[in-house]
N, C-alpha and C positions, 0 to 999 in steps of 0.2 A: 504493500500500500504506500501511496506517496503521502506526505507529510499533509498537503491542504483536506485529503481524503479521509486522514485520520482523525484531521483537528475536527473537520465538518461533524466525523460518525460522534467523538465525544461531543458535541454538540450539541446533538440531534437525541442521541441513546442514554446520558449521563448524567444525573443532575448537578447540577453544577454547583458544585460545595467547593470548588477546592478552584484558583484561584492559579494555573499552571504558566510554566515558563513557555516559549516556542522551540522546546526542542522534541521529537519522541524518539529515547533509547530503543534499541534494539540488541545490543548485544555488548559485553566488556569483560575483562580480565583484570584482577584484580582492581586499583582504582584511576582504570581509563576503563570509559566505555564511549560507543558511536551512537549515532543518529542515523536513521533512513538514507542523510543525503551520504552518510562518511563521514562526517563531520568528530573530529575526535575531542573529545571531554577528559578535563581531570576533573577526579569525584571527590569532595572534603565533604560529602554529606551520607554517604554510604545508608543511603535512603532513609536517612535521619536517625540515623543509627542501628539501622537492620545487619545493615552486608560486614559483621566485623570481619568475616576470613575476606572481604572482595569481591568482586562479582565472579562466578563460576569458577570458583575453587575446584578444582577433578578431586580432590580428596570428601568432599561435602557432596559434591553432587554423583557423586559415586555409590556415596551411603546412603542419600534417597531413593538413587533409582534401582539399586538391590532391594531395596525394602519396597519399594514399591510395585516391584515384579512377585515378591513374597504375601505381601499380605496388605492392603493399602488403609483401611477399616477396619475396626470393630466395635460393638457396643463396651461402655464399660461395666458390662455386666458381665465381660469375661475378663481373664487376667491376659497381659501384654509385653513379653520378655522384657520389649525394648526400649516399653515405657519404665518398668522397673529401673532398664540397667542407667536409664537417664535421670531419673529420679535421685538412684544412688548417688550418683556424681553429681548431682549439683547438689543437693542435701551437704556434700560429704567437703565441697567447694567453699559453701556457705558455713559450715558451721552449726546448721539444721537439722533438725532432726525429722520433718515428717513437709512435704510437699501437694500442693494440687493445680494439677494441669487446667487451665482454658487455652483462651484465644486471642487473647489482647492486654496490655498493660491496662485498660478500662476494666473490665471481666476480673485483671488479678486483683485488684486495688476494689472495688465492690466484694470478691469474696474473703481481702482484707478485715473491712469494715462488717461484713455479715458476722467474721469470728471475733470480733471486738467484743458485737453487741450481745453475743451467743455467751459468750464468757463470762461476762458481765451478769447476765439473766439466769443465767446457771449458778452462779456463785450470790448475787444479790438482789435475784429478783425484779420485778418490772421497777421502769423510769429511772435507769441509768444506763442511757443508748447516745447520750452527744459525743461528738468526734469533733476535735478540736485542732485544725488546720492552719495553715500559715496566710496569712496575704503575699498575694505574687504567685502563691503554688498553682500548679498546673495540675492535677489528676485525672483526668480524662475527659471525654465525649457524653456519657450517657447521661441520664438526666440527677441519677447519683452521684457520679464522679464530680458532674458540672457542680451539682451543690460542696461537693467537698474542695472543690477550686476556688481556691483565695481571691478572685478576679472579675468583678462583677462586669465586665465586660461581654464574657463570656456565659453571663448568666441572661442575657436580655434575649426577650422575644420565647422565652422558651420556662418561662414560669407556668406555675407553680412548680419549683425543685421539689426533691425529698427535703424533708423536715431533718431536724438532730443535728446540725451543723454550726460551731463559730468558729469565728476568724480572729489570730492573736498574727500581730510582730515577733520575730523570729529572735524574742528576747524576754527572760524569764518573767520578770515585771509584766508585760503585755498574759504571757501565756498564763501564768497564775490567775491574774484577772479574769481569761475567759474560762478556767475551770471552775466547776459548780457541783453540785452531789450531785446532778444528770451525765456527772462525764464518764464515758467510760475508755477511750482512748486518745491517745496525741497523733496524728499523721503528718508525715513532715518530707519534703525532699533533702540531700544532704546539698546537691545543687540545684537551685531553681533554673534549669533549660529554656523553657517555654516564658519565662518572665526575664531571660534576660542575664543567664549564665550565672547566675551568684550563686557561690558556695558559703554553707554555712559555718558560723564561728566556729571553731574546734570546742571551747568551753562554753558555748552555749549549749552544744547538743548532750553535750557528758555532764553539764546541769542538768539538762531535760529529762535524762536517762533516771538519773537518781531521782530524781522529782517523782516520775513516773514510777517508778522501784517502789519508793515512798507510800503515795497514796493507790496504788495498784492499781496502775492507768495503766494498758496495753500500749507500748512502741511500737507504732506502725509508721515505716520506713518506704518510700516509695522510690525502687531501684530501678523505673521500667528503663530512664534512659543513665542511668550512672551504671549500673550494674554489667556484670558479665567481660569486665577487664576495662572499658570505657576507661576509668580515670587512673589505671595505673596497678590498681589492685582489682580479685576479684569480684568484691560490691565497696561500694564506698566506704561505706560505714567501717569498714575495716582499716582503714585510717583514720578513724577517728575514736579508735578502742573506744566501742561499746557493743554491744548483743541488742540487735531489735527482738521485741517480742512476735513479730509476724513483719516480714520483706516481702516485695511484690517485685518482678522480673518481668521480663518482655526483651519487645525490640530485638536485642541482639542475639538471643539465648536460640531462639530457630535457625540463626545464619542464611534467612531469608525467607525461612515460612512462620505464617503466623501461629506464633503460641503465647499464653501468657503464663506464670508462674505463682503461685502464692504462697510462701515458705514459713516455718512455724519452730518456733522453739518447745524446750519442755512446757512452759506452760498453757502453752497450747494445741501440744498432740494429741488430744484427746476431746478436741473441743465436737469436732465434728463426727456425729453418727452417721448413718445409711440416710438416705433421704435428707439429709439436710441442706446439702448444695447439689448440684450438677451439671456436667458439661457436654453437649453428645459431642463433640469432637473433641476436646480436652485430653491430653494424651495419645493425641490419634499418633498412630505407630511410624508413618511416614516422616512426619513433625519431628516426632523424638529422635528417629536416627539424625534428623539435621542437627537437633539438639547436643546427641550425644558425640557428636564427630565437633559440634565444637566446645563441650566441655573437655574434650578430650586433650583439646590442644590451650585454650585459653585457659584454661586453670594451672598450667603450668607457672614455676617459679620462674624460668627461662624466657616465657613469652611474656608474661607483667612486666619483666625487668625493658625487654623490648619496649612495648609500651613506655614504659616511664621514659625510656631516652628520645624514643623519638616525640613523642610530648612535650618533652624539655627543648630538644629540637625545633619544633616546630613551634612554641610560644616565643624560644629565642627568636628567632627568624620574623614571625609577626611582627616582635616589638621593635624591629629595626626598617618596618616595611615605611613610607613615607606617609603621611592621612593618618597614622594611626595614634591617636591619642592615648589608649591603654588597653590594655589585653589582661583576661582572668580567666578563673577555671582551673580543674585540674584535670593533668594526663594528657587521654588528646579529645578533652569536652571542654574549647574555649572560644571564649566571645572578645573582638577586637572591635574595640569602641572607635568609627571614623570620627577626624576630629572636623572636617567637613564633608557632605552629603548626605543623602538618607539612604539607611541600609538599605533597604526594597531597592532601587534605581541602582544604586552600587551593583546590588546582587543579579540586578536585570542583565548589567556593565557586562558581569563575570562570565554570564552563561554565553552571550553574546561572542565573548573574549577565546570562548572555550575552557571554563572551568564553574566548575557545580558546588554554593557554595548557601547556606541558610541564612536567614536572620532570624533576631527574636529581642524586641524592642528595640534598644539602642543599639545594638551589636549584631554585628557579622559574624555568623554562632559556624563553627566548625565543628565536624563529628566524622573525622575521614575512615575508613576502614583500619582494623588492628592491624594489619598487613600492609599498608601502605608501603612503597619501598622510597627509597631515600629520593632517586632518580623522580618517582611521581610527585613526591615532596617540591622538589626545586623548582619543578615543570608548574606547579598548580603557582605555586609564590612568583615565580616569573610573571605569571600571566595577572596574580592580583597587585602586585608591584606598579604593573602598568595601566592596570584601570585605575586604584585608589590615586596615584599622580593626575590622571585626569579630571578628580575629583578636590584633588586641593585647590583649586581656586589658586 
């Protein structure tokens, strides 16, 4: 199909929620991929942080398409090797002890807050179900997640949300205030992505933790885009020595198919009986082996450490690029604040330029694949070097 044939079908066939640049991928290795015309792309968005091994890994797409010739479904009312042996590994990655498969960082972060409120009811009985969230956070799409989103931007037009929700500043004073004998957990990003690349304090979250320890408020940690090697470690929060009581994973954990994750410590492996949640694709066995092929390799000590340098790399490099005011973040999830243009039109610049690159408020939000290699590094920098010049004024 040519390029005006496709724009025309999403056009025509697709509703239009999503807001697309003029190019459509068709095929790439690692993080270059082409266009219909040829047209070659460096990728620093690894499709906002899905593709960590890169686009068509033969080691990844090898393990789906043997699983997929084996057995591609089944209900989870049977048991699933391959969903066990992924489960293992990331349970064993994380520091966890018991896991549950969906379909999206929205899906994991809703059966989050379902075990919050379950735990809570179970130990205390009714009317202690608020979940107490950050402003700026970002948690999902659906009409739950939207209420557990700090961001009343994103809450318009689409009222009435779920009930049980406030909003505190990602500082103890603020968070104390919004707890109340209704609360029964804290949710928190350790970086705010979708608002805008900020990570949080080190000693405000290890306040939080003990807080939470304290009055036996469940830590719910939302890892869909930090998690899975992203900042350097295998979930964030691992730099920040403390144990959530329930993590939520996505994004990157499929290596490009959708799955969502919801992870659980001791005191909550028991929360959930038979019938109490479920997913019919959650676990699907296809999913897992992409799963398992990249736990396999991303939970190594060898490949984080990789991560960390080219991270450090590549934030060195931003902050000497010209337009650039300030760059944050950790690992390789960082936002380079232009000190003139708006990021949108920058970003327009880039793709234009041939290189694939995000925003998220002030900042040009970078998320490139774990696997990036040095070579595609310089290649994508070259090409933003010359747009953000264009851009200074």
């Amino acid at each position: 199909m040519q390029f005006a044939e496709i724009q025309e079908g999403d056009s025509r066939y697709i509703m239009h929620a999503y807001g697309r640049f003029p190019a459509a991928l068709v095929k790439g290795k690692n993080a270059t991929a082409w266009d219909t015309k040829g047209k070659k792309y460096i990728d620093f968005t690894s499709g906002i942080g899905v593709n960590c091994l890169g686009y068509s890994d033969p080691q990844w797409a090898a393990a789906v398409a043997a699983q997929a010739a084996q057995i591609q479904h089944l209900s989870n009312l049977y048991y699933s090797p391959v969903t066990v042996k992924a489960a293992k590994a990331l349970c064993e990655a994380a520091g966890m002890q018991r896991v549950f498969f969906g379909n999206s960082g929205a899906e994991a972060n809703e059966c989050a807050i379902k075990i919050a409120r379950k735990y809570s009811a179970d130990k205390y009985g009714e009317g202690r179900s608020q979940v107490v969230t950050l402003q700026n956070s970002f948690h999902g799409r659906t009409v739950t997640t939207l209420a557990a989103t700090g961001q009343r931007v994103f809450h318009e037009k689409f009222l009435p949300l779920t009930e049980g929700f406030a909003y505190a500043e990602p500082k103890m004073e603020s968070v104390r205030g919004a707890v109340n004998a209704h609360t029964c957990a804290v949710l928190i990003e350790l970086i705010q992505g979708e608002g805008g690349v900020h990570p949080m304090e080190k000693q405000f979250v290890q306040d939080l933790a003990a807080f939470c320890a304290q009055k036996d408020l469940l830590l719910l940690i939302d890892e869909v885009q930090t998690g899975i090697g992203r900042t350097g470690s295998f979930f964030c929060y691992q730099q920040y020595g403390i144990t959530p009581d329930v993590v939520s994973a996505a994004k990157a954990l499929g290596g490009g198919l959708p799955i969502g994750a919801c992870l659980v410590g001791s005191k909550c492996a028991q929360v959930f009986a038979p019938g109490d949640h479920g997913s019919t694709f959650g676990g699907n066995p296809v999913v897992c082996a992409g799963a398992l092929e990249v736990l396999s390799r991303v939970a190594q000590p060898a490949f984080l450490e990789d991560v960390r340098k080219k991270g450090a790399y590549l934030r060195s490099e931003l902050e000497k690029l010209p337009n650039v005011e300030s760059v944050r973040g950790l690992g390789m999830m960082l936002g380079a604040k232009p000190a003139a243009g708006e990021p949108g039109k920058i970003a327009a610049a880039c793709v234009d330029a041939g290189l694939l690159v995000l925003t998220a408020k002030d900042v040009l939000r970078f998320l490139p694949p774990l696997t990036i290699s040095k070579a595609e590094m310089d290649e994508g920098l070259a090409i933003l070097r010359q747009v953000l010049q264009g851009f200074a004024g």
